[in-house]
C-alpha atoms as an extended CHARMM CRD file, in Angstrom:
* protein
*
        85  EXT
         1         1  UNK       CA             18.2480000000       -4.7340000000       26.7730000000  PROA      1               0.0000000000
         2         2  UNK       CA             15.3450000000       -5.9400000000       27.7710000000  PROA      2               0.0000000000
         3         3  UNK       CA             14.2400000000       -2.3490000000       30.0840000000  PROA      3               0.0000000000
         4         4  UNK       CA             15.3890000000        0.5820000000       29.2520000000  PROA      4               0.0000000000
         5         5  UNK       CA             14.0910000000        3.2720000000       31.3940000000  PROA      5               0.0000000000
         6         6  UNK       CA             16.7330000000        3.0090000000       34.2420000000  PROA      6               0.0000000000
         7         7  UNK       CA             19.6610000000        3.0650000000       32.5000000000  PROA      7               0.0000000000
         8         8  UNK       CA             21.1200000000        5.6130000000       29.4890000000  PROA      8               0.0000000000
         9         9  UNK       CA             21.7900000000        3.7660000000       26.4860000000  PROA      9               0.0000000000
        10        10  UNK       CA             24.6700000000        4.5790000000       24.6890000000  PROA      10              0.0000000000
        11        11  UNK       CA             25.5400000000        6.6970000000       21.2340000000  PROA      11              0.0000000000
        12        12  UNK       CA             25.3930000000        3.4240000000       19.0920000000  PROA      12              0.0000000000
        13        13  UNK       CA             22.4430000000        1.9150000000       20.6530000000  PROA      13              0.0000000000
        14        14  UNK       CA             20.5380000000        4.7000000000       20.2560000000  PROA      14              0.0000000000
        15        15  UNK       CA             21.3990000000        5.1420000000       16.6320000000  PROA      15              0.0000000000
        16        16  UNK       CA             20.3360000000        1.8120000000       16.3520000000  PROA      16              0.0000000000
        17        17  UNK       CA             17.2450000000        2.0390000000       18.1620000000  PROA      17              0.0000000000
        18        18  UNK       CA             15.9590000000        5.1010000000       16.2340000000  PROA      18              0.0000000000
        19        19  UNK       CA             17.1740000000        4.1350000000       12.6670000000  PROA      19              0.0000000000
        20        20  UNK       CA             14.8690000000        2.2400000000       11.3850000000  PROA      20              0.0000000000
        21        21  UNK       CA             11.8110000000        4.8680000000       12.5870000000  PROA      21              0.0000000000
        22        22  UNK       CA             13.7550000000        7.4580000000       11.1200000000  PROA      22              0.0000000000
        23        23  UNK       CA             14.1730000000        6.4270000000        7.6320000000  PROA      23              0.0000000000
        24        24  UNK       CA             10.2530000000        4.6120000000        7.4610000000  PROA      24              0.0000000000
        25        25  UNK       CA              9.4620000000        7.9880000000        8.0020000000  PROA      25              0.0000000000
        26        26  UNK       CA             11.7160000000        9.9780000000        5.4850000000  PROA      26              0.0000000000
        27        27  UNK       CA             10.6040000000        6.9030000000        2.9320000000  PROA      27              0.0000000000
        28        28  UNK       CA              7.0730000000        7.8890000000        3.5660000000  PROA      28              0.0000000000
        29        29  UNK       CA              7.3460000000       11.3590000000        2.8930000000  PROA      29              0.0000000000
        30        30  UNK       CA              9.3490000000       11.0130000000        0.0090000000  PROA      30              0.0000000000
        31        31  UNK       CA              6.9640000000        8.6670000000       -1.4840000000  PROA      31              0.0000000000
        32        32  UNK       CA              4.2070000000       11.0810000000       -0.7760000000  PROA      32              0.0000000000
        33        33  UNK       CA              6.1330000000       13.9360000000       -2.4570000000  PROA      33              0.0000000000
        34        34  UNK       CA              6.6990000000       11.6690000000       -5.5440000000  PROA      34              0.0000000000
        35        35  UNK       CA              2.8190000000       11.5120000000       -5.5850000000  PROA      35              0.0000000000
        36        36  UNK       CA              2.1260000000       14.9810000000       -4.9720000000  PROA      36              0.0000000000
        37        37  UNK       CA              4.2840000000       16.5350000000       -7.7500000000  PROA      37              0.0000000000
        38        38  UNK       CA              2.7070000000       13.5650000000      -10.0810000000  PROA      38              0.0000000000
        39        39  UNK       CA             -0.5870000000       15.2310000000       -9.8910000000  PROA      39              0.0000000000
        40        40  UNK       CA             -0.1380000000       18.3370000000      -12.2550000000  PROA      40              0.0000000000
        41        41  UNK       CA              1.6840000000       15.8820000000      -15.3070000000  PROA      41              0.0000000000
        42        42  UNK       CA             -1.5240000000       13.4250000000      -14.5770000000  PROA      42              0.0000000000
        43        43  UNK       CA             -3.9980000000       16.2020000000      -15.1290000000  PROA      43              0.0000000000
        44        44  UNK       CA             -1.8270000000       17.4820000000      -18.2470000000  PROA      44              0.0000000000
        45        45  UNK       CA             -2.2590000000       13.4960000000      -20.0730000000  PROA      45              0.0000000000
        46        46  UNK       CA             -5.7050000000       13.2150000000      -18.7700000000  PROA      46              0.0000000000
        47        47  UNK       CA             -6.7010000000       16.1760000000      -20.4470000000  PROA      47              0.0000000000
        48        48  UNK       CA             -4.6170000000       15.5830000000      -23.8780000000  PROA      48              0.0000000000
        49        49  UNK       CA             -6.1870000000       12.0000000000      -23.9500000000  PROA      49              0.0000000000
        50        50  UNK       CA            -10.0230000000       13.5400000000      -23.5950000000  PROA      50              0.0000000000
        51        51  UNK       CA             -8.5050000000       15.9970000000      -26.4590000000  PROA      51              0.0000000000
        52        52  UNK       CA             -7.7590000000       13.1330000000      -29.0230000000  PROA      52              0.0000000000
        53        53  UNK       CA            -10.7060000000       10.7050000000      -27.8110000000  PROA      53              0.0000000000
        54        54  UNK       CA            -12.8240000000       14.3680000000      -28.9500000000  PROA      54              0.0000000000
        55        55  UNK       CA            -10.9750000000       15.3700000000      -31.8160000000  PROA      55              0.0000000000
        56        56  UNK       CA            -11.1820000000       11.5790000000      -33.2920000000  PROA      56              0.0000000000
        57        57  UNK       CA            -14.9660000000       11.6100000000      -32.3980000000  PROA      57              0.0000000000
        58        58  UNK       CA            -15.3400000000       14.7100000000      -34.2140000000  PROA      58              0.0000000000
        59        59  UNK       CA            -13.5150000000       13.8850000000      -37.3330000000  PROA      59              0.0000000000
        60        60  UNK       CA            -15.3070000000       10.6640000000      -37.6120000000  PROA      60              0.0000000000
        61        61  UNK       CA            -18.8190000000       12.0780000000      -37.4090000000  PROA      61              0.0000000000
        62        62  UNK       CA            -17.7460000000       14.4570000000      -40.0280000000  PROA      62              0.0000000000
        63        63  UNK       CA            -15.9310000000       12.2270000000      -42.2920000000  PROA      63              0.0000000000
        64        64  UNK       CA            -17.7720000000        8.5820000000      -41.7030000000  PROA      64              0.0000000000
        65        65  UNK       CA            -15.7770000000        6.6640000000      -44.2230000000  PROA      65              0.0000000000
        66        66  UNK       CA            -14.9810000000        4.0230000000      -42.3010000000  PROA      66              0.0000000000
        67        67  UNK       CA            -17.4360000000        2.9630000000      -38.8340000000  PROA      67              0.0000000000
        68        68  UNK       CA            -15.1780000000        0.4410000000      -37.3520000000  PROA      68              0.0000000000
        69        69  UNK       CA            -12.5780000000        2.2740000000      -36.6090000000  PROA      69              0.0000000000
        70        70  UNK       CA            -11.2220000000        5.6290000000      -36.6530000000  PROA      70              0.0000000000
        71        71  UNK       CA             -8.3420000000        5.2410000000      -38.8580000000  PROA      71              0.0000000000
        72        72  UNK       CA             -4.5790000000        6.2770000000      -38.2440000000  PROA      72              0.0000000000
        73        73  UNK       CA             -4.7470000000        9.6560000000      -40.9550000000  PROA      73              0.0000000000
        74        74  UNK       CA             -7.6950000000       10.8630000000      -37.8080000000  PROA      74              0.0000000000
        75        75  UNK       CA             -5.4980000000        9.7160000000      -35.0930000000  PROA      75              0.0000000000
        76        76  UNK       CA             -2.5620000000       11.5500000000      -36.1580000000  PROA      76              0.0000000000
        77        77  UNK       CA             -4.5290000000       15.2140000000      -36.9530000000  PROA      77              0.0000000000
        78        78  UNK       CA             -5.9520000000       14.6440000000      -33.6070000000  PROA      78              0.0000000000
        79        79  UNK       CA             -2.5760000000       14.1840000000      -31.7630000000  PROA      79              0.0000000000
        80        80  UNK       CA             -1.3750000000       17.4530000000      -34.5300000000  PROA      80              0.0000000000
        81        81  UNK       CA             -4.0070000000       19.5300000000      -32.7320000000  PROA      81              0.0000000000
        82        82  UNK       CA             -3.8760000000       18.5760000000      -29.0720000000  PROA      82              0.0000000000
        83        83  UNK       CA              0.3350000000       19.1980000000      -29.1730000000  PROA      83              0.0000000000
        84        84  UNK       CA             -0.4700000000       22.7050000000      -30.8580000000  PROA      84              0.0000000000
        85        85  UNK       CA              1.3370000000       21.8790000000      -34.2940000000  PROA      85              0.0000000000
């Protein structure tokens, strides 16, 4: 097999010859499909984490009872409020 444009390969060699191509490509574009429906759920958690970092920031500044750190009762309203509850 070393030149193939005089002579018609047959059924199996040519199943051979394009099978690899074929299914690098379909495993591309499934991989980029995985990615592209990703996006909207990655904008959803990026937005509920800026949510809870502003809801903790804004309990803390009005209840300062503790500087180091926010404290798990502030935490948890925060999370309450970004879900909706």
């Amino acid at each position: 097999m070393n030149d193939h444009s005089q002579q018609q390969l047959p059924a199996l060699e040519m199943v051979r010859a394009h099978a690899v191509p074929l299914l690098a490509a379909i495993s591309s574009l499934s991989l980029l499909a995985i990615a592209v429906l990703l996006i909207p759920q990655a904008v959803k958690m990026h937005r509920y984490n800026r949510c809870v970092d502003v809801q903790i920031s804004m309990r803390q500044a009005i209840n300062p009872g503790n500087r180091n750190s926010p404290g798990q009762l502030h935490y948890l309203k925060a999370v309450e409020h970004c879900e909706g509850r």
